[in-house]
C-alpha positions as a printed NumPy array, in Angstrom:
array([[ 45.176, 198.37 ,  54.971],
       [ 42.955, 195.285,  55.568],
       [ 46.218, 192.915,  55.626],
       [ 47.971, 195.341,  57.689],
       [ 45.372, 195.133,  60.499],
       [ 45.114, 191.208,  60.029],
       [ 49.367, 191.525,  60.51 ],
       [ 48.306, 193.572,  63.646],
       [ 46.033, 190.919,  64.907],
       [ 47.849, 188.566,  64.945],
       [ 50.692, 189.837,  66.667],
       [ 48.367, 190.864,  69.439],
       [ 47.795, 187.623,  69.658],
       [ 50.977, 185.639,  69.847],
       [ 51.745, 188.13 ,  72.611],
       [ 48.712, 187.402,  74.318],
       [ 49.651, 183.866,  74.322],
       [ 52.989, 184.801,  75.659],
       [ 55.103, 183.7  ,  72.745],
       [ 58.624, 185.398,  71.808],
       [ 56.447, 187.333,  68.794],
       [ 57.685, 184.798,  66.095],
       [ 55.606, 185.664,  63.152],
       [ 57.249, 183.107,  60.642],
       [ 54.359, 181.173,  60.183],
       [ 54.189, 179.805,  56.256],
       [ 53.185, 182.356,  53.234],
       [ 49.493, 182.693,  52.878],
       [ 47.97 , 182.035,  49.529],
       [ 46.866, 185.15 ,  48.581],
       [ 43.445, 184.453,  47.188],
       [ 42.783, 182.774,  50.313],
       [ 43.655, 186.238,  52.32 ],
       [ 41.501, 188.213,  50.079],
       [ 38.363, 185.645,  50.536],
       [ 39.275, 186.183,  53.985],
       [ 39.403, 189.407,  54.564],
       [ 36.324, 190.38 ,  51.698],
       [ 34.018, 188.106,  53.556],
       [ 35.262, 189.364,  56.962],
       [ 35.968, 185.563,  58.105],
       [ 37.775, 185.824,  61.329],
       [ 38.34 , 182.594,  62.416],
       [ 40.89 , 181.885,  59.894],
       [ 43.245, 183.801,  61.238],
       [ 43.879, 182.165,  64.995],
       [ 44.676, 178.477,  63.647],
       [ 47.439, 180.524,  61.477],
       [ 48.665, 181.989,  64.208],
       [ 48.211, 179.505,  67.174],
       [ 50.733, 176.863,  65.04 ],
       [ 54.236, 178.812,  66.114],
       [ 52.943, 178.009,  69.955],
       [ 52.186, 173.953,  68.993],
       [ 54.763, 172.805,  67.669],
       [ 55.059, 169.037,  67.183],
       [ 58.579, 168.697,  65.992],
       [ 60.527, 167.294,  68.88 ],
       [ 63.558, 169.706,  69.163],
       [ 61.251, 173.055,  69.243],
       [ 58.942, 170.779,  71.572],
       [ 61.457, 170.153,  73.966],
       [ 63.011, 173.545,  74.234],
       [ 59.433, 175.371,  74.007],
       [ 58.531, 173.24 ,  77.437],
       [ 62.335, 173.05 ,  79.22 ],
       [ 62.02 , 177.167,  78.975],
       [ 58.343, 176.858,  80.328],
       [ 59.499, 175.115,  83.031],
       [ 63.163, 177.092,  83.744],
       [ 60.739, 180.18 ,  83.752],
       [ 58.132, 178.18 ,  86.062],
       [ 60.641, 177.464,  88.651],
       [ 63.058, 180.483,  88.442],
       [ 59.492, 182.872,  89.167],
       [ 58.686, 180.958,  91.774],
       [ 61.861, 180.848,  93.537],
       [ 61.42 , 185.123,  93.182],
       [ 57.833, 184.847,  94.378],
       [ 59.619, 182.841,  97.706],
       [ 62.009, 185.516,  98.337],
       [ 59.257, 188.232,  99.066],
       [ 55.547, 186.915,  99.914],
       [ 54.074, 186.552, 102.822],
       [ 51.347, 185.085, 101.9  ],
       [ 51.513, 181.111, 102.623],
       [ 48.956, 179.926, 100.166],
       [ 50.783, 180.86 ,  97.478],
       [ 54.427, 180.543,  98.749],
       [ 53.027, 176.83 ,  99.177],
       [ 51.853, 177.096,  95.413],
       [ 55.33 , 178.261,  94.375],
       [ 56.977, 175.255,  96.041],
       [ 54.881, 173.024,  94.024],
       [ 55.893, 174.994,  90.818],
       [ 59.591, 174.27 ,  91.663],
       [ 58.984, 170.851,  92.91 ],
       [ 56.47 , 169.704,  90.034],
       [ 58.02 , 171.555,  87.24 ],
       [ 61.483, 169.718,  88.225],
       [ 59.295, 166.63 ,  87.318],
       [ 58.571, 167.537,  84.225],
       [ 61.446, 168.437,  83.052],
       [ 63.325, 165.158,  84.164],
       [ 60.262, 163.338,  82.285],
       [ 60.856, 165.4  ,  79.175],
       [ 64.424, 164.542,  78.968],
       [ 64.436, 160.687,  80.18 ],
       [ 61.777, 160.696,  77.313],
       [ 64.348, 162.557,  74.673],
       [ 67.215, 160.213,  75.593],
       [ 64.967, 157.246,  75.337],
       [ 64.07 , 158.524,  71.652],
       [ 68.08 , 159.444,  71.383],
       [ 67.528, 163.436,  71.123],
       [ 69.894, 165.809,  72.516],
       [ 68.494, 168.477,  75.067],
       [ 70.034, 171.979,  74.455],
       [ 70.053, 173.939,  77.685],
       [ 66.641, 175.838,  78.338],
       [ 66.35 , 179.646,  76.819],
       [ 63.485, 181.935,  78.384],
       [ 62.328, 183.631,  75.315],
       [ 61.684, 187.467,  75.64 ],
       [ 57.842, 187.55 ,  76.631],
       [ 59.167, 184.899,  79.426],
       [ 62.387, 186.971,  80.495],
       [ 60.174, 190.122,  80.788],
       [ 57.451, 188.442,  83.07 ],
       [ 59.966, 186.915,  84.751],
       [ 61.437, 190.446,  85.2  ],
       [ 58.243, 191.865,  86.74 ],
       [ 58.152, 189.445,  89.301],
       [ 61.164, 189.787,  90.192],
       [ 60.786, 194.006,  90.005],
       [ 57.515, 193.688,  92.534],
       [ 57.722, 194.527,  95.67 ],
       [ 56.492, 192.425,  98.589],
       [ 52.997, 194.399,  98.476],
       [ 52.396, 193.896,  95.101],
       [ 54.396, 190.206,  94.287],
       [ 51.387, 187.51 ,  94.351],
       [ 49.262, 189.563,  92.275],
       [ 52.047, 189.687,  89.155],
       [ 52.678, 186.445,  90.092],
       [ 49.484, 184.88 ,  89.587],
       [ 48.728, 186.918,  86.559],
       [ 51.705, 186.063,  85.053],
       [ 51.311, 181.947,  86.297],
       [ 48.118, 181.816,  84.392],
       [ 49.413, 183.009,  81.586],
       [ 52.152, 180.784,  81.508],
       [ 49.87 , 178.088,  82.267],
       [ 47.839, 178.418,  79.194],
       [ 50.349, 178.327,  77.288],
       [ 51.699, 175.091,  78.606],
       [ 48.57 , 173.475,  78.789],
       [ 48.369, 174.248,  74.327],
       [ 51.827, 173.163,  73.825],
       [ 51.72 , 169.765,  75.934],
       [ 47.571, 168.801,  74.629],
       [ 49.244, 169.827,  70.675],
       [ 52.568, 167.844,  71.224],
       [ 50.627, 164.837,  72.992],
       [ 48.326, 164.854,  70.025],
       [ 50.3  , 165.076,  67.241],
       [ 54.056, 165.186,  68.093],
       [ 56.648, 163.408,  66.108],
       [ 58.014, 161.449,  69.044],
       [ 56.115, 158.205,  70.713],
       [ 58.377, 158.958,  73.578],
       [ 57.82 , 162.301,  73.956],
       [ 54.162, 162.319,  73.125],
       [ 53.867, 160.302,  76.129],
       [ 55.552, 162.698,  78.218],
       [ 53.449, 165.679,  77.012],
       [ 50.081, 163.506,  77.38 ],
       [ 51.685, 162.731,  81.027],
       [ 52.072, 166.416,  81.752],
       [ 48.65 , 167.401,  80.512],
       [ 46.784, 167.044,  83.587],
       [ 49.929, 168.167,  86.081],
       [ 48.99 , 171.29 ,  84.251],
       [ 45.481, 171.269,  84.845],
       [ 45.881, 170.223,  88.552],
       [ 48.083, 173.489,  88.605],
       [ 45.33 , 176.036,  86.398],
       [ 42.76 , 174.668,  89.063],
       [ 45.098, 175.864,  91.925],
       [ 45.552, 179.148,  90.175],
       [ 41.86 , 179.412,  90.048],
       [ 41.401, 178.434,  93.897],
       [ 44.176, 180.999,  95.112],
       [ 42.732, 184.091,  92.198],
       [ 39.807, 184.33 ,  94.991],
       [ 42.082, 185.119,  98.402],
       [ 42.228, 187.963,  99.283]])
């Protein structure tokens, strides 16, 4: 029962971090589940499953961030089609400007390092936000938006500080550690416009 709850968990909280639900993460010694679980140590478990969402092997890196960004700039350009409100229509124009940017940097940085980019790939958590946004009415389309931006700004914030850190590719870590504070700049935004009305 206790390991089917910590299974639980930790599902709950790829999706939270809006991962695809990949749960292959490497088997778990077992005695180190049961000291785990007996003494009730949660903190364990997060690191184990926060490592599917860092990755710092350069293919998953660059198709983990050319999806964040296809999904950055393909919301956006539904967010476009139906607010009215100009603060964040002006946001959303930034998204698709900026996370253009980022994805030329990305791949001038894997042909420098002679690494072939695949064509982007929403995963599912990605196509279904993506979906919602695009499902929203006018009324209700910067408030799914914005939800759904922070999200996906979290999540690109941890995979750009992880790959910068400790990515397999000088090139590439440059890139990411490049990124880093576009995506900050971009969380601060999403904090300024969370507070209009």
């Amino acid at each position: 029962m206790k390991i089917f709850l910590m299974l639980g968990a930790s599902a709950l909280l790829l999706a939270g971090c809006g991962e695809s639900g990949d749960t292959s993460a490497p088997p778990a010694d077992s005695a180190t589940d049961t000291a785990a679980t007996d003494t009730a140590v949660a903190p364990t478990a997060p690191p184990q499953a926060a490592t599917p969402a860092t990755p710092t092997d350069a293919p998953t890196y660059i198709a983990k961030a050319g999806a964040g960004d296809m999904w950055e700039i393909e919301s956006s350009k539904a967010l476009l089609a139906k607010s009215g409100n100009a603060e964040v229509k002006k946001f959303a124009q930034m998204m698709i400007d900026q996370h253009g940017q980022s994805t030329a940097k990305i791949k001038a940085a894997a042909t420098a390092a002679k690494i072939e980019v695949p064509a982007p790939k929403l995963d599912p958590d990605q196509q279904r936000m993506l979906d919602e946004i695009k499902q929203a009415d006018a009324a209700g389309i910067d408030a799914v938006y914005l939800r759904h931006q922070r999200a996906a700004h979290d999540a690109a914030l941890a995979l750009h500080k992880a790959y910068g850190e400790g990515g397999d590719t000088e090139s590439l870590k440059k890139a990411a550690n490049e990124i880093v504070p576009v995506v900050e700049t971009h969380r601060s935004h999403l904090d300024k416009l969370g507070t209009q009305p």
